[in-house]
Biopython code that builds the backbone (N, CA, C, O; Angstrom):
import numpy as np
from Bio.PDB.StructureBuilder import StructureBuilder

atoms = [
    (1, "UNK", "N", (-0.107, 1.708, 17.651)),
    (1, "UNK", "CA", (0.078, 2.894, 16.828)),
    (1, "UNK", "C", (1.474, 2.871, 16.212)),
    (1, "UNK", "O", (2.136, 1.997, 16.772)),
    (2, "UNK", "N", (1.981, 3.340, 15.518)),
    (2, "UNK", "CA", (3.010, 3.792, 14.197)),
    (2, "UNK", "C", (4.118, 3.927, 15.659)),
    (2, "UNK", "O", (4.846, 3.036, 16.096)),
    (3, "UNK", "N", (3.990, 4.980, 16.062)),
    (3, "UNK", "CA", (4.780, 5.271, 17.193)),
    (3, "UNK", "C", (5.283, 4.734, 17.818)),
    (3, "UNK", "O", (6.461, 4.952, 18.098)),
    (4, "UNK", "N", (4.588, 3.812, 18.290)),
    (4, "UNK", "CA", (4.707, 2.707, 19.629)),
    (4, "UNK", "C", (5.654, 1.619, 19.020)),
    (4, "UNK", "O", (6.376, 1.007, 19.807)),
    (5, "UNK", "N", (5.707, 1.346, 17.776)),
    (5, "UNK", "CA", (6.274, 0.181, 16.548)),
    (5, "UNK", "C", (7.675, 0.410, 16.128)),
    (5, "UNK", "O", (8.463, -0.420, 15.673)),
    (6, "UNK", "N", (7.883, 1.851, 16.386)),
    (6, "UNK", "CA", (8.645, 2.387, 15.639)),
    (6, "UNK", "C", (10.337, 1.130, 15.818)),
    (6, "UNK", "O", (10.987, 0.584, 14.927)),
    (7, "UNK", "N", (10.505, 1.100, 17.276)),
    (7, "UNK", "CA", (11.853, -0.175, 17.425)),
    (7, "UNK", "C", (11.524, -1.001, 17.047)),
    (7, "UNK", "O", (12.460, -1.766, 16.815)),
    (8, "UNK", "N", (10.097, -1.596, 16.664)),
    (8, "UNK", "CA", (9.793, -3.191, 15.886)),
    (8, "UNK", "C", (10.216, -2.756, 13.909)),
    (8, "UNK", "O", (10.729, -3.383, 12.983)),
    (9, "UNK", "N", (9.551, -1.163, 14.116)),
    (9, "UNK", "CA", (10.229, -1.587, 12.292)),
    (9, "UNK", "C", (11.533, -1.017, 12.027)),
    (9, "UNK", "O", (11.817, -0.781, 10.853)),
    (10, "UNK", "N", (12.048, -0.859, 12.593)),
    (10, "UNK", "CA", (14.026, 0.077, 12.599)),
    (10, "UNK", "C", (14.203, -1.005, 13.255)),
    (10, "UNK", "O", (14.826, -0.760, 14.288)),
    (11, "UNK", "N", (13.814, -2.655, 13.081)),
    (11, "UNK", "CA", (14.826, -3.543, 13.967)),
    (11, "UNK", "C", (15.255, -3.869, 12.459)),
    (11, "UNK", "O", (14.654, -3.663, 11.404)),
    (12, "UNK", "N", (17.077, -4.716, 12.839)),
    (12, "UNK", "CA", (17.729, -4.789, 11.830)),
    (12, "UNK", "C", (16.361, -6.176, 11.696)),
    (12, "UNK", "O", (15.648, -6.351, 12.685)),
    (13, "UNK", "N", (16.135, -7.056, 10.413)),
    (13, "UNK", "CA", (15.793, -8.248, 10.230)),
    (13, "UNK", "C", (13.771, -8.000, 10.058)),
    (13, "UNK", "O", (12.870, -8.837, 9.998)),
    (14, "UNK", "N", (13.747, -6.475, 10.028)),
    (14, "UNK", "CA", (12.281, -6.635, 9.906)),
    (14, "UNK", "C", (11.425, -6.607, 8.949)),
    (14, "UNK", "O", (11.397, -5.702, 8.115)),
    (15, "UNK", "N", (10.594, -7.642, 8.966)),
    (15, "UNK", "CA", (9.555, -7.787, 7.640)),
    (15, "UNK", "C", (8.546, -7.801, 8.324)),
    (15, "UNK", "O", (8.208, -8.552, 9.239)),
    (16, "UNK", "N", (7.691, -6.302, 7.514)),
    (16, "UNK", "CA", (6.074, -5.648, 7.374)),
    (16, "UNK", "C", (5.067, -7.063, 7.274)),
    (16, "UNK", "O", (5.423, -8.086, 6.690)),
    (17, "UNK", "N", (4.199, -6.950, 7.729)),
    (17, "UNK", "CA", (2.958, -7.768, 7.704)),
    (17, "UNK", "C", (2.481, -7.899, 6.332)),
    (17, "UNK", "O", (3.006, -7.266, 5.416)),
    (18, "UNK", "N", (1.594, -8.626, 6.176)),
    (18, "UNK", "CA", (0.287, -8.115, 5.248)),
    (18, "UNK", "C", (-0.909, -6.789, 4.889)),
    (18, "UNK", "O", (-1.413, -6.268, 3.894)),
    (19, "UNK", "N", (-0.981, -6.631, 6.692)),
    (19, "UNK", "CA", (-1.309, -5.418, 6.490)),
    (19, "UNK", "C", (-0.756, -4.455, 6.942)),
    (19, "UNK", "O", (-1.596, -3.563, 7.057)),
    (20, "UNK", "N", (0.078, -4.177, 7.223)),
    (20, "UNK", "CA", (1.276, -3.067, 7.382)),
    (20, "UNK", "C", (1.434, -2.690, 6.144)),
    (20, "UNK", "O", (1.358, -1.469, 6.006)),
    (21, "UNK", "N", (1.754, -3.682, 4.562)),
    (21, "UNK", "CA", (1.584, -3.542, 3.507)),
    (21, "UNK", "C", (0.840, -2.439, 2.931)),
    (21, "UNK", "O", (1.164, -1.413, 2.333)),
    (22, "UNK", "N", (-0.449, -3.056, 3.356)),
    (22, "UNK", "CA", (-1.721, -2.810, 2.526)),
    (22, "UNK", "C", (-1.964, -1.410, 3.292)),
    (22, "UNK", "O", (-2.346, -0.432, 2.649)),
    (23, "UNK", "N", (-1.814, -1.364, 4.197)),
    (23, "UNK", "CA", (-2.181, 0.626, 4.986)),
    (23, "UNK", "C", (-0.982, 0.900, 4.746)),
    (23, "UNK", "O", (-0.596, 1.317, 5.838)),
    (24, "UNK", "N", (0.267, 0.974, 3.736)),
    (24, "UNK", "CA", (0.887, 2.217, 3.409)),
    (24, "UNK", "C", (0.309, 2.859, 2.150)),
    (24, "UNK", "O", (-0.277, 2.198, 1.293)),
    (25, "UNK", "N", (0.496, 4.150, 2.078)),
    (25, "UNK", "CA", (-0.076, 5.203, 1.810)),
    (25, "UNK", "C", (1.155, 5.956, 0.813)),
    (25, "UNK", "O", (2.273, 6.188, 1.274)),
    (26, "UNK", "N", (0.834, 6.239, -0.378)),
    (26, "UNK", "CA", (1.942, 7.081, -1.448)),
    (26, "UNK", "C", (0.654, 8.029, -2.434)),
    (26, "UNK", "O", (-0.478, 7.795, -2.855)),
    (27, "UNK", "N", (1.565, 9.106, -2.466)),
    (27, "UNK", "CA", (0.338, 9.964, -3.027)),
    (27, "UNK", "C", (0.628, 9.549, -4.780)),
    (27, "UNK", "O", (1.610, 9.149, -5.406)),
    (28, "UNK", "N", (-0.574, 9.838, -5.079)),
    (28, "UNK", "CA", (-0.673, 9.687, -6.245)),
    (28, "UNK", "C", (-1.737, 10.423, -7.564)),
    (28, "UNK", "O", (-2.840, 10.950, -7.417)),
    (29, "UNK", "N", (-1.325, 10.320, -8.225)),
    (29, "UNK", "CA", (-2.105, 10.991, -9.431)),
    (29, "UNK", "C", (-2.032, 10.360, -10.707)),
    (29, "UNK", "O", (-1.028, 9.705, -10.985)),
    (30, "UNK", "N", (-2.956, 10.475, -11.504)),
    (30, "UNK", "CA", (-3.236, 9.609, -13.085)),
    (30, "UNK", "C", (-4.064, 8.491, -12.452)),
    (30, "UNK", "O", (-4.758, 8.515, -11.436)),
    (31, "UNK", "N", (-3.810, 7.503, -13.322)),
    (31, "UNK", "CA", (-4.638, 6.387, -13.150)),
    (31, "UNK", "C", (-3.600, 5.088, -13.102)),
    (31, "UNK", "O", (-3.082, 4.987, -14.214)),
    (32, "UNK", "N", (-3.052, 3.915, -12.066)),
    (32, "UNK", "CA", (-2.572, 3.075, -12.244)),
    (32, "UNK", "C", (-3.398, 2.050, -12.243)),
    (32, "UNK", "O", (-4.498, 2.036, -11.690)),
    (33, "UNK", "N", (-2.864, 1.099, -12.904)),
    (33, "UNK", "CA", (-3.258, -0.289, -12.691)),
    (33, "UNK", "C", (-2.238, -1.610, -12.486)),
    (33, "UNK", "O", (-1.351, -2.014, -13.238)),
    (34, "UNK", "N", (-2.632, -2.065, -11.361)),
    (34, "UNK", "CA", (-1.383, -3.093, -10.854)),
    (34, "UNK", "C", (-2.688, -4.245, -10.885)),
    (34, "UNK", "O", (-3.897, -4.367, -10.693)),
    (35, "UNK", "N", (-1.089, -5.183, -11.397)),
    (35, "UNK", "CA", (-1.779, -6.685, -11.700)),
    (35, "UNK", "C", (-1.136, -7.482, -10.617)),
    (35, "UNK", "O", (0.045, -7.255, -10.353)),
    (36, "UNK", "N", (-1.885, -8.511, -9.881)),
    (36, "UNK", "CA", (-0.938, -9.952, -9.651)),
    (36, "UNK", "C", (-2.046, -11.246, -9.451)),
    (36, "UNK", "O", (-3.250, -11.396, -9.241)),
    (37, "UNK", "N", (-0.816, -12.079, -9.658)),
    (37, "UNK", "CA", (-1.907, -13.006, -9.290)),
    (37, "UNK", "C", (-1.810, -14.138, -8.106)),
    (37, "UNK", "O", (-0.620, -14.449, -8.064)),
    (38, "UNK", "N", (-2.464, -14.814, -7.224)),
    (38, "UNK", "CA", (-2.357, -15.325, -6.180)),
    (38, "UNK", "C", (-3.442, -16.584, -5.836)),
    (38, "UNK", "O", (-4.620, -16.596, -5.477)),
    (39, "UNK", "N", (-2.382, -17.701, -6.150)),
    (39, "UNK", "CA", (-2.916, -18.624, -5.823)),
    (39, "UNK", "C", (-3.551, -18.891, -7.836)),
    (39, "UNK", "O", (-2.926, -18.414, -8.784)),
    (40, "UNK", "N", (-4.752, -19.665, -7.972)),
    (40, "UNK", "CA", (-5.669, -19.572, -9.170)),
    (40, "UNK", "C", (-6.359, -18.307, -9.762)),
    (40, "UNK", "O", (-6.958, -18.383, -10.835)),
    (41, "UNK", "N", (-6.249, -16.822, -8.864)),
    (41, "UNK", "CA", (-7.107, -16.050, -9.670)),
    (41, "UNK", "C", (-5.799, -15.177, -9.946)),
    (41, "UNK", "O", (-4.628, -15.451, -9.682)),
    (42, "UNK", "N", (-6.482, -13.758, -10.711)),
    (42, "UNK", "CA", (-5.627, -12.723, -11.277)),
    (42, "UNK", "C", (-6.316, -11.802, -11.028)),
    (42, "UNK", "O", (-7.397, -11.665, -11.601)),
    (43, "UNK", "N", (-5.854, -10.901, -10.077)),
    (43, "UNK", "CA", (-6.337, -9.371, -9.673)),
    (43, "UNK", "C", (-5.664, -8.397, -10.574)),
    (43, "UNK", "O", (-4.629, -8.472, -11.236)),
    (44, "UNK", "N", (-6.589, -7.420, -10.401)),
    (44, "UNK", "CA", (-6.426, -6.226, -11.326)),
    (44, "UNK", "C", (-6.380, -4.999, -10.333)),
    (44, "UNK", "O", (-7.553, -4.967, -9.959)),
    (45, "UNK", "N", (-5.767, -4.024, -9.716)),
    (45, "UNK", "CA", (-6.010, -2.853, -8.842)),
    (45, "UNK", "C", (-5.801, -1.799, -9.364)),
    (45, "UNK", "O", (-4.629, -1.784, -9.742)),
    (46, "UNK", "N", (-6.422, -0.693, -9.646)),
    (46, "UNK", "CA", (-6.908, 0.417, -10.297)),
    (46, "UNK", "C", (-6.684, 1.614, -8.847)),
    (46, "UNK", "O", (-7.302, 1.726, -7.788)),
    (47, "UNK", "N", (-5.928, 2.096, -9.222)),
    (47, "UNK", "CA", (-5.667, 3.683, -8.119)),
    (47, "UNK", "C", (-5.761, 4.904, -9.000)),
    (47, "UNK", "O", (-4.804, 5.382, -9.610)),
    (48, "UNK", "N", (-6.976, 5.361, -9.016)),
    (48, "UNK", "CA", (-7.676, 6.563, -9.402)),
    (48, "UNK", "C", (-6.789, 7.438, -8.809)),
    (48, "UNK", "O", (-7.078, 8.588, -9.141)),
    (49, "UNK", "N", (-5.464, 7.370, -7.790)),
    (49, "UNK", "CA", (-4.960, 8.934, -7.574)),
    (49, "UNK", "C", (-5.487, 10.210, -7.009)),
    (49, "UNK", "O", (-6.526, 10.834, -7.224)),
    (50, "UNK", "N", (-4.712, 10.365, -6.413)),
    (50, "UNK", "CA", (-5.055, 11.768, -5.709)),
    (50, "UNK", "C", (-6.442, 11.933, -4.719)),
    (50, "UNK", "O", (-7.461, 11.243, -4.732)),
    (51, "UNK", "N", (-6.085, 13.148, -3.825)),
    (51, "UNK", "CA", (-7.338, 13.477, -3.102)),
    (51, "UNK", "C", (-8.648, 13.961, -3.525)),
    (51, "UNK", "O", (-8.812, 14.850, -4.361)),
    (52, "UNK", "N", (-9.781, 13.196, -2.770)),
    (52, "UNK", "CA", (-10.957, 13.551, -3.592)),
    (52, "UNK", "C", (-11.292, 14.718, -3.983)),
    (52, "UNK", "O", (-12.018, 14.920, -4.956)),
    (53, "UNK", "N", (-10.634, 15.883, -3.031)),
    (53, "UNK", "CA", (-10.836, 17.291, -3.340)),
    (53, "UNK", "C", (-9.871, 17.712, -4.167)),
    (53, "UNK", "O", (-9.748, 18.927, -4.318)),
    (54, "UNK", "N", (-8.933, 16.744, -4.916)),
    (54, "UNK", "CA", (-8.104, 16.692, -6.483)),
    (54, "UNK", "C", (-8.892, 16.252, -7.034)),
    (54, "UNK", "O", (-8.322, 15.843, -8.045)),
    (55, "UNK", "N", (-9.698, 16.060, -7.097)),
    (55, "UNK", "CA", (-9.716, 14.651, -8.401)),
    (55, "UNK", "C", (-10.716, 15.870, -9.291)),
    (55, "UNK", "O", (-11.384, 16.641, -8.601)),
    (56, "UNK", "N", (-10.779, 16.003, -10.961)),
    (56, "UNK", "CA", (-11.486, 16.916, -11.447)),
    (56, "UNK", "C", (-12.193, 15.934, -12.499)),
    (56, "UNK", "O", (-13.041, 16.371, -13.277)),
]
sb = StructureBuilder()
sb.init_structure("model")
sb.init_model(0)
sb.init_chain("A")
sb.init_seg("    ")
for serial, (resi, resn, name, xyz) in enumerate(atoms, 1):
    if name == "N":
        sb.init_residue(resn, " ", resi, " ")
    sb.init_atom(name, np.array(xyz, "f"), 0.0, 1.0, " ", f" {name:<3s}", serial, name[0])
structure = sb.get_structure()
């Protein structure tokens, strides 16, 4: 849990996982689209924003 981690990520020298990455969480609204690419292909990621009980 987050909790239990907390001295692994407040250590001086620490770098987040892959998915430590990918489960952080920023609120958002509008529509983004983030590009990269990795390896031979090119991703496209689309964040529709906000909570479903936002979204109109």
């Amino acid at each position: 849990s987050f909790m239990n981690d907390l001295d692994r990520i407040f250590s001086p020298g620490y770098i987040p996982t892959y998915v430590g990455l990918l489960n952080t969480r920023l609120p958002s609204t509008g529509i983004r689209e983030s590009m990269f690419n990795l390896d031979q292909l090119s991703y496209h990621v689309f964040d529709v924003g906000g909570n479903r009980s936002s979204r109109r």
